[in-house]
C-alpha positions as CSV (number, residue, x, y, z in Angstrom):
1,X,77.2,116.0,98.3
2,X,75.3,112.4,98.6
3,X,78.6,111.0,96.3
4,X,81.4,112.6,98.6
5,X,79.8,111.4,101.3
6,X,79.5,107.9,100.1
7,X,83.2,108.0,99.2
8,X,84.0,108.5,102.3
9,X,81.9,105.9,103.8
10,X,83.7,103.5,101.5
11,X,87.4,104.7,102.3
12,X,87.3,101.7,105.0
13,X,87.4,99.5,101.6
14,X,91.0,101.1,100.7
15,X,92.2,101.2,104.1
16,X,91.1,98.3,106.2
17,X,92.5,95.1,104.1
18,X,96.3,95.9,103.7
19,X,95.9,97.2,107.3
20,X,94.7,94.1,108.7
21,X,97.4,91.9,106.5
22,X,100.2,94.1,107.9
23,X,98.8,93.9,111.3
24,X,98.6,90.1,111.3
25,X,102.1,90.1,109.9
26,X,103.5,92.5,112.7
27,X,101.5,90.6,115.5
28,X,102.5,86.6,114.3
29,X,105.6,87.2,112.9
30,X,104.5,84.9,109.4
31,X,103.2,85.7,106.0
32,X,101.2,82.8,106.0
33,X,99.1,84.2,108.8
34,X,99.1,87.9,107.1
35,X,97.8,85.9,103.7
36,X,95.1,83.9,105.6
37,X,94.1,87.2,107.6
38,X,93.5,89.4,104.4
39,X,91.4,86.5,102.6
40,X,89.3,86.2,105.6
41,X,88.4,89.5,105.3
42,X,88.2,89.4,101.3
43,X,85.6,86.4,102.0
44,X,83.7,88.3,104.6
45,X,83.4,91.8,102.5
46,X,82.1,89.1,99.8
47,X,79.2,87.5,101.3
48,X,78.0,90.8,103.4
49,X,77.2,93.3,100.5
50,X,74.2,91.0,99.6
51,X,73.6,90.1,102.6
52,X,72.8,93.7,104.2
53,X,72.1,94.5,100.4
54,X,68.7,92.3,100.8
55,X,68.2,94.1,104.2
56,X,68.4,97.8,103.0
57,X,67.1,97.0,100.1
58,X,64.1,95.8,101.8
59,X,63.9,97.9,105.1
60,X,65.4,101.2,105.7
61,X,68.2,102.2,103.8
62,X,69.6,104.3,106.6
63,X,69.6,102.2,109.5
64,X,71.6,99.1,107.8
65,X,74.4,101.5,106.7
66,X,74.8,103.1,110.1
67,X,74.3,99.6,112.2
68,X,77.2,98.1,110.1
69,X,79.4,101.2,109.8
70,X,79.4,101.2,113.3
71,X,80.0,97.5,113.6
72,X,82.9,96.9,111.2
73,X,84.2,100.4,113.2
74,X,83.9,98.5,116.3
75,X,85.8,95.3,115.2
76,X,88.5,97.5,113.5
77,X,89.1,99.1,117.0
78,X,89.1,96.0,118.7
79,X,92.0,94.9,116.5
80,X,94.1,98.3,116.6
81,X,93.8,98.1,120.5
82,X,95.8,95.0,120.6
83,X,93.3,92.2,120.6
84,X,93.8,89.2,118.0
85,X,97.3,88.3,119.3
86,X,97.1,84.5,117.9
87,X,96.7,83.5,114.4
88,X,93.1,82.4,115.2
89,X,91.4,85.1,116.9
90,X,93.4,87.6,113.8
91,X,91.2,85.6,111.2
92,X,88.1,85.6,113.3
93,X,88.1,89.3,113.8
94,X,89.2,89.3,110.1
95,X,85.8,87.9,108.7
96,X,83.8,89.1,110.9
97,X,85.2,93.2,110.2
98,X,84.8,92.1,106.6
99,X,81.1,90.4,106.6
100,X,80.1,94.1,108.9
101,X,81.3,95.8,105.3
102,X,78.3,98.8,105.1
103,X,76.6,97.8,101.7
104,X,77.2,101.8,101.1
105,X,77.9,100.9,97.0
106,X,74.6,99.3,96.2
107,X,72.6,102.1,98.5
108,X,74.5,104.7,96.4
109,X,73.4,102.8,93.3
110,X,70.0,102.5,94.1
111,X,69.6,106.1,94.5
112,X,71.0,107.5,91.2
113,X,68.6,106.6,89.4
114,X,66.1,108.6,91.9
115,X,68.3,111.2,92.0
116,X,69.1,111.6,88.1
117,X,67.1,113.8,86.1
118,X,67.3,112.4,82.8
119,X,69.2,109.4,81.2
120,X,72.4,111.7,80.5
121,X,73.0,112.6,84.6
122,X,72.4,109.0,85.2
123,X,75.2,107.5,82.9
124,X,77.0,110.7,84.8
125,X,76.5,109.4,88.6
126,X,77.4,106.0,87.3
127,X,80.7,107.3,86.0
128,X,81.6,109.2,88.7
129,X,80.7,106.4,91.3
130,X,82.7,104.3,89.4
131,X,85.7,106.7,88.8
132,X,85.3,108.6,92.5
133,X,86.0,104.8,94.4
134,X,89.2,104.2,92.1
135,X,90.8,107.3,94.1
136,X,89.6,104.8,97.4
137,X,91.8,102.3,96.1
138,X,94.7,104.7,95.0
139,X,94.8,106.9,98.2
140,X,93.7,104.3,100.6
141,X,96.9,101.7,100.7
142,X,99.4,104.9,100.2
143,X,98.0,106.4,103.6
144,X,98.3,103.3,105.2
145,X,101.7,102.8,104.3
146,X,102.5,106.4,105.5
147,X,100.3,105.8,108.7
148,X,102.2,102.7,109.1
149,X,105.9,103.8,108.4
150,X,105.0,106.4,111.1
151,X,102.5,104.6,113.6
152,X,102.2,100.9,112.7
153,X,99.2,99.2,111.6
154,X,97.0,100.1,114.5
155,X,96.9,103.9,113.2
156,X,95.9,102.7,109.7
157,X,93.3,100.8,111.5
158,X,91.9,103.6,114.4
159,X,92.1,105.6,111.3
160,X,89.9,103.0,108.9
161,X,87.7,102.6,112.0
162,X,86.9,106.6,112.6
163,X,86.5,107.1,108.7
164,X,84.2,104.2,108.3
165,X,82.0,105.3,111.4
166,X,81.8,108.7,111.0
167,X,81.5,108.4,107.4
168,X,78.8,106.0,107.6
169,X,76.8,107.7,110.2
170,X,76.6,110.9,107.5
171,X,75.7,109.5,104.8
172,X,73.1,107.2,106.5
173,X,71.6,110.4,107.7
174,X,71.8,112.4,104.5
175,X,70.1,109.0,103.0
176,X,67.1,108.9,105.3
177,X,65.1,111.4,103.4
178,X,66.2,110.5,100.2
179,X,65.1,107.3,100.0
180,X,61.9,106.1,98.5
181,X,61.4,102.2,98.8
182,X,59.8,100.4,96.1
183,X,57.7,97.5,96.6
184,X,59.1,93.6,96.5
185,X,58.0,91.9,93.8
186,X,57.1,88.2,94.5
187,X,60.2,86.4,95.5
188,X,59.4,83.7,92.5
189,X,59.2,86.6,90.1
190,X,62.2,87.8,91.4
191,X,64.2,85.0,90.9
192,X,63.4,84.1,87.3
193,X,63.9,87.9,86.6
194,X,67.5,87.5,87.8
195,X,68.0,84.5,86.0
196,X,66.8,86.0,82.7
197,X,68.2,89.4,83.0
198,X,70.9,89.6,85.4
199,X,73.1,86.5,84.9
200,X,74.5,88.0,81.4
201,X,75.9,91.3,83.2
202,X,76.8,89.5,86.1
203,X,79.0,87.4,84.0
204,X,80.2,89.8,82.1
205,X,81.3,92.0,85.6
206,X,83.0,88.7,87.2
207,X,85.0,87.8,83.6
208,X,86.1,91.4,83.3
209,X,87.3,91.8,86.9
210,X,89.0,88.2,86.3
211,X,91.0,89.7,83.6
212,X,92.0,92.8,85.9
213,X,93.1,90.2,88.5
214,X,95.5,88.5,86.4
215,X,97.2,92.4,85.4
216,X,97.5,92.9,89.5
217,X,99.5,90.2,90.1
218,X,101.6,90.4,86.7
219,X,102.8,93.8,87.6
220,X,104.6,93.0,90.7
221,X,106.2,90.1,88.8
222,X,107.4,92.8,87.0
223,X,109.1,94.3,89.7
224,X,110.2,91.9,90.9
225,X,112.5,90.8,87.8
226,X,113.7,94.2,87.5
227,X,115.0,93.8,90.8
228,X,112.6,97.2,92.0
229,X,109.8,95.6,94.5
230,X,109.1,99.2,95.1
231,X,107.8,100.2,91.9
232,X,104.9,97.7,92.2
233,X,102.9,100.6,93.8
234,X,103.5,103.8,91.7
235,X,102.9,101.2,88.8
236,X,99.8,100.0,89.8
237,X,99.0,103.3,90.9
238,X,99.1,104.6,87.2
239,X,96.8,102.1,86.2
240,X,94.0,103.6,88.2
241,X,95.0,107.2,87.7
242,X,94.2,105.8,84.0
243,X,91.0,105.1,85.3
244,X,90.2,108.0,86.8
245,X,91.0,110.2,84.2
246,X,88.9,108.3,81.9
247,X,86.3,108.4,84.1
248,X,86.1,112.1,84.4
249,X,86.4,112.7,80.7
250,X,83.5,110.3,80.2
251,X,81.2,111.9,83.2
252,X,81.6,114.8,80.3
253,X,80.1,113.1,77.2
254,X,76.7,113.0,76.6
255,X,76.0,109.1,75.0
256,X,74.0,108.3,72.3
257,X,73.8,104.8,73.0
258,X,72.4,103.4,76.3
259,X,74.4,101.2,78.7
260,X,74.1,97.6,77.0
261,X,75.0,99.2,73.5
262,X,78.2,101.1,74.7
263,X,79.5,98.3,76.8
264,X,81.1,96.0,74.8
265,X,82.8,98.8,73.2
266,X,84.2,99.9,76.5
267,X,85.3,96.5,77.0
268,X,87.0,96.1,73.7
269,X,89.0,99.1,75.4
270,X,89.7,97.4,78.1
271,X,90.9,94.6,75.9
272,X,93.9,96.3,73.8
273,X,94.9,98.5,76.8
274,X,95.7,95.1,78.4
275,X,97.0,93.9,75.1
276,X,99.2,96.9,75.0
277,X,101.0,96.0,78.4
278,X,101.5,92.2,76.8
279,X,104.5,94.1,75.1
280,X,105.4,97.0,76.7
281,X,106.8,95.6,80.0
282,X,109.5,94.4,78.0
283,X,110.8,97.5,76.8
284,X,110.9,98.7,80.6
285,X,109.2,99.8,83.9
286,X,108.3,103.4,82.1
287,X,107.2,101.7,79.2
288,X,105.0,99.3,81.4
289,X,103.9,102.6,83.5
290,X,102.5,104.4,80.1
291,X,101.0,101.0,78.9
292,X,98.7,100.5,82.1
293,X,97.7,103.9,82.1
294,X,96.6,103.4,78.7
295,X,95.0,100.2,79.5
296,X,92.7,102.1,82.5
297,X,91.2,104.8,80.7
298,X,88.4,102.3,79.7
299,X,88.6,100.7,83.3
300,X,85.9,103.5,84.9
301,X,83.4,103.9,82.0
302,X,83.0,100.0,81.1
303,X,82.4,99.5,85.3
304,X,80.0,102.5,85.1
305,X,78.1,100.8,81.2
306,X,78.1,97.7,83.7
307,X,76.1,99.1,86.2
308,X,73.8,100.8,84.0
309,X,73.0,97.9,82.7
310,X,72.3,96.3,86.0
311,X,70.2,98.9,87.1
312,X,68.0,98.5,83.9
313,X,67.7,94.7,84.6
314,X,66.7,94.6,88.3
315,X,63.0,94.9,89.1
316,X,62.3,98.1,90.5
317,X,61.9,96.2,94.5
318,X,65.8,94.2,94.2
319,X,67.7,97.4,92.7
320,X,69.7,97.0,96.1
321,X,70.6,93.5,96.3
322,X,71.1,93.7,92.8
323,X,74.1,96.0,92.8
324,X,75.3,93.9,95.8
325,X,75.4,90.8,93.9
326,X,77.7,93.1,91.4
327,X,80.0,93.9,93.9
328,X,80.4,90.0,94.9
329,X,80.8,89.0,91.9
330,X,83.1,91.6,91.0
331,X,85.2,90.7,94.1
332,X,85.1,86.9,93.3
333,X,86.3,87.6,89.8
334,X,89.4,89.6,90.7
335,X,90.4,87.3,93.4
336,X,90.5,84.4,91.0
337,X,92.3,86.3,88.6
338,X,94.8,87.2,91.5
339,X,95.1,83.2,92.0
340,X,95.2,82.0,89.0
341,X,97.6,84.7,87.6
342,X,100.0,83.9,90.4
343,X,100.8,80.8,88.8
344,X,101.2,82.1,85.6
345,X,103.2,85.3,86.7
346,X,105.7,82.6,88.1
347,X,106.2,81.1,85.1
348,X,106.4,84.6,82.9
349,X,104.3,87.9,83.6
350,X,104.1,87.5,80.1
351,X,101.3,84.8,80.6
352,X,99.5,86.2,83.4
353,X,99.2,89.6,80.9
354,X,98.2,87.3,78.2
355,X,95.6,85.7,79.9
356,X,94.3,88.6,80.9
357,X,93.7,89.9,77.5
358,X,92.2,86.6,76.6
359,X,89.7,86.2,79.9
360,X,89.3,90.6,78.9
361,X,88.2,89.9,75.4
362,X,85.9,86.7,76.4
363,X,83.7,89.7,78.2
364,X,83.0,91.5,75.3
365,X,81.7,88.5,73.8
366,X,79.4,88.0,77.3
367,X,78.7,91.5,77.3
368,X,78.4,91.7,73.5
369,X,74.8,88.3,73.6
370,X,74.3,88.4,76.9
371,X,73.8,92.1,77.9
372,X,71.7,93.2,74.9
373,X,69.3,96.2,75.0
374,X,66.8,95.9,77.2
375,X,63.5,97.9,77.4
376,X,64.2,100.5,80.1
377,X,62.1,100.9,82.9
378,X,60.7,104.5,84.2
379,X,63.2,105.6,86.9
């Protein structure tokens, strides 16, 4: 119950960004001013989840996700209802809906280890966290387009808006009595801890979700070529059913080796699924299809090995802000993949695919000395 309802907290995530670039396109008439619209809230979503991280983290849990589910639920109806007509106030509103981003991930992290009874339902939760938000990201943008073939933007927004907000409101109440805070550890301690424990993962996180960034813009390059812009979606789409259904097989294994010892194995995964699409968009858009599907069976279970590993790092008092910080720097990591593969993915998708097996295998060597076993503390 506690991981549908933070599923549906998050569906904002898979709804509100597309929303708001199609909105700022419909309302300004310019691309430029859809792009600049969607980054602001990319930037904003960034720098809030260790923001109100810290704060719930630190305070009550329940009271930070409803304040900002409520917030970014306001903003979001502010823009459906026609305000943000010029290009200015459409990036204001932008980054300020994205900084009011409920830290919803890092509370749900922060409680599965409370929640788990042993170390196998743990590595379970993690799983299906990480395999439950991939079906954010596939169903959110296809119900916006729907919505917005229908409606226009505003419905995908009302609707991101009444999702968020009631969805937040829920779960913050389902969390109140569930959540035990632990005490702060001195900030000092705190920030050699993170230093010495955390920096490895966290690299590791932003490299892999680098690598990913560089596939995302590849595969509409893709369509392009083959003259089918349309198939950019269900291809894309394959790529996280891959990582859903490797997800739910590996919620059913029981490990024998903790986080930090599976998850440069996972990665490797990762690694020649991407490998695999280097040659296979050649051959075709089916070929391409049954290539990324490959390549994101490992997607859910090396995110979930990532978190685990997190969650063994943190001290007991930061587990909150901790997984926040994974969720920026797993955001900064894909953008600049998305960037820099851009370039590349002009030249060839072949390069962008390429460098995305390189930047994927350079994690498993940061996952590989910088993630190694770590005593585990009592959860």
């Amino acid at each position: 119950m506690v991981l549908v309802l933070s599923i549906i907290a998050r569906m904002p995530q898979g709804l509100a960004p597309l929303a708001v670039v199609l909105l700022a396109q419909e309302r300004t008439g310019s691309i430029a001013a859809a792009g600049l619209a969607g980054g602001a809230w990319a930037i904003g979503s960034a720098v809030s989840q260790p923001l109100w991280g810290g704060f719930a983290g630190r305070g009550r849990a329940h009271r930070v996700e409803a304040a900002t589910a409520l917030g970014q639920g306001t903003v979001l109806l502010v823009l459906a209802f026609g305000a943000g007509g010029s290009e200015g106030e459409l990036v204001l509103l932008a980054t300020l809906g994205g900084l009011l981003s409920a830290p919803t991930s890092p509370i749900s992290r922060t409680l599965w280890p409370q929640l788990a009874e042993d170390q196998s339902d743990l590595d379970a939760l993690y799983t299906l966290d990480a395999t439950w938000q991939e079906m954010v990201f596939i169903a959110g943008p296809a119900l916006v387009g729907v919505l917005v073939a229908v409606s226009g933007p505003g419905a995908a927004l009302l609707t991101a808006a009444c999702a968020g907000a009631l969805g937040g409101l829920v779960y913050a109440w389902v969390v109140r009595p569930l959540w035990h805070a632990l005490p702060v550890v001195d900030s000092r301690i705190g920030l050699v801890r993170a230093l010495s424990s955390l920096a490895g993962p966290y690299a590791a996180l932003c490299v892999m979700a680098l690598g990913l960034g560089f596939v995302e813009v590849g595969v509409p390059a893709v369509a392009i070529l083959e003259q089918n812009r349309a198939a950019s979606g269900w291809l894309l789409a394959l790529w996280s059913l891959g990582s859903l259904v490797g997800g739910l097989i590996a919620s059913r294994v029981t490990w024998r080796r903790g986080p930090a010892e599976r998850w440069p194995w996972l990665l490797a995964g990762v690694t020649v699924g991407t490998a695999t699409i280097v040659v296979g968009w050649h051959f075709g858009l089916g070929w391409l299809g049954v290539t990324l599907f490959l390549s994101g069976l490992a997607l859910a279970p090396s995110l979930a090995a990532g978190y685990g590993v997190v969650g063994d790092r943190a001290a007991p008092g930061r587990r909150t802000d901790s997984f926040a910080w994974t969720t920026t720097f797993l955001m900064l990591g894909f953008g600049g993949g998305a960037a820099m593969g851009g370039a590349l993915a002009d030249i060839s998708p072949t390069w962008a695919f390429t460098a995305g097996t390189a930047v994927t295998a350079l994690a498993v060597l940061i996952a590989s000395f910088g993630a190694r076993p770590h005593p585990t503390r009592l959860r």
